[in-house]
C-alpha positions in Angstrom: 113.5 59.8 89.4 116.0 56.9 90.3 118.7 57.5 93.2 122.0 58.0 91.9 124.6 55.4 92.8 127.4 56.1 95.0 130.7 57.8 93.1 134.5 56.8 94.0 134.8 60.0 96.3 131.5 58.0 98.5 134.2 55.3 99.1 137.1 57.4 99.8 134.7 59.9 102.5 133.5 56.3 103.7 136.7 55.3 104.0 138.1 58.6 105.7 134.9 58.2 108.2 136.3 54.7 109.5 139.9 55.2 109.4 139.0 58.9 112.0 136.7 56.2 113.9 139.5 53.7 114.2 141.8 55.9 115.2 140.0 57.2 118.5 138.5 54.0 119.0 135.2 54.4 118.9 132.8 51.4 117.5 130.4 51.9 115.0 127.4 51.4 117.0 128.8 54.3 119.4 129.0 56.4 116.3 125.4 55.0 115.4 124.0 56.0 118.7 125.8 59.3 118.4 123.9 60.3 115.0 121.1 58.4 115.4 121.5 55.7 113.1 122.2 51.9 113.4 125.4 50.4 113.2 124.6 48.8 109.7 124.5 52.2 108.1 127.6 53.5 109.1 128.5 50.0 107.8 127.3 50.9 104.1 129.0 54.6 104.3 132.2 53.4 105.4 131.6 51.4 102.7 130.9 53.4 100.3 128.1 51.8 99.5 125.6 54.8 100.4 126.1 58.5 100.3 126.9 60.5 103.3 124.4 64.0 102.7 126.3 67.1 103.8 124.0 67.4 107.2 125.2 63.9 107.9 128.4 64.2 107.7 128.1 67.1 109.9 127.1 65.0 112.5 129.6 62.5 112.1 132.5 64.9 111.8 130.8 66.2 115.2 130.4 62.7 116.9 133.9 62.0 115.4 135.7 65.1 117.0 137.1 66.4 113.5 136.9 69.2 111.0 134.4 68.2 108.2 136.9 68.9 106.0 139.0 66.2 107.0 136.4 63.8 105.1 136.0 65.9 101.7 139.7 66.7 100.7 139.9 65.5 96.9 143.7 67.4 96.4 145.6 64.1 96.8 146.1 60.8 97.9 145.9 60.3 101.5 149.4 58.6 102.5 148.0 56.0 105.2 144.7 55.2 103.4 146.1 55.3 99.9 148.4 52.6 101.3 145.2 51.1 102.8 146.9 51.2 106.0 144.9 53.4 107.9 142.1 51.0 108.4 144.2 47.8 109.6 144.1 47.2 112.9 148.2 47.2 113.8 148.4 50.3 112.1 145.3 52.0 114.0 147.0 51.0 117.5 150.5 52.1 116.9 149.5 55.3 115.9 147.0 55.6 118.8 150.1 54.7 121.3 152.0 57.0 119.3 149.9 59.8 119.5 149.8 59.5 123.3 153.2 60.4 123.5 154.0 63.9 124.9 157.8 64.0 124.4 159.3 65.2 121.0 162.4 63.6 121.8 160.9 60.1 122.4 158.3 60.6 119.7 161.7 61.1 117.3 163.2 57.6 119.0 159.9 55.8 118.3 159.9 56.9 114.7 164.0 56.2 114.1 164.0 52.8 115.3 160.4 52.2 113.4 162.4 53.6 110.0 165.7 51.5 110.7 163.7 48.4 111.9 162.2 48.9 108.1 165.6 50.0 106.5 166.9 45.9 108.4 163.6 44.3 107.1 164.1 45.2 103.6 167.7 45.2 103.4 167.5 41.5 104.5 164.8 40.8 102.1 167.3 42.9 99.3 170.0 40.2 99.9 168.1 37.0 100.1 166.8 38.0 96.3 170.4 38.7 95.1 172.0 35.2 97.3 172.6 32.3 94.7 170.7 29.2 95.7 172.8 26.9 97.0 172.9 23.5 95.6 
């Protein structure tokens, strides 16, 4: 009997696994250690290039502090990793800082001037497209 090959939803739990590990900082030989595993298999699940079995995961969810559900939702698009932003490093550090942040009011000042600091950036890059070039 041959093993089957990993499916798309492999890559997207794989996926889901580093972006959770990234975002509490832990490194993947912590996460080894923690499951008993070396780091170069939690390479090829975040991967996607092996499978994670169901009592794995379980212990990765575990090590990892989060619901094994959080890995195995197939409703929809995930908005950060869809975007293939939860797994890039800027990304992973602002919402760590941001996460750290116990007032609602400043959390809401963080997020407006992130959103109008955008609205400038593309605005900008709006006008520069529609500007004649100049002789």
């Amino acid at each position: 009997m041959s093993q089957k090959s990993p499916r798309p939803i492999d890559a997207l739990i794989g996926a889901r696994i580093r972006a959770r590990r990234l975002m509490i900082g832990m490194s993947q030989e912590t996460l080894a250690d923690a499951v008993g595993l070396t780091f170069q298999q939690i390479q090829k699940y975040e991967k996607g290039l092996n499978r994670v079995s169901v009592g794995r995961l379980i212990d990765i969810a575990s090590a990892l502090k989060a619901e094994v559900i959080t890995f195995l939702d197939e409703r929809g698009p995930d908005t950060l990793e869809s975007a293939g932003l939860a797994t890039d490093k800027t990304t992973v550090d602002l919402l760590r800082a941001f996460n750290q942040l116990q007032s609602r009011e400043l959390r809401q000042a963080v997020v407006h001037l992130v959103q109008t600091a955008a609205e400038q950036a593309t605005s900008r890059g709006r006008r520069r497209k529609e500007e004649p070039a100049l002789p």
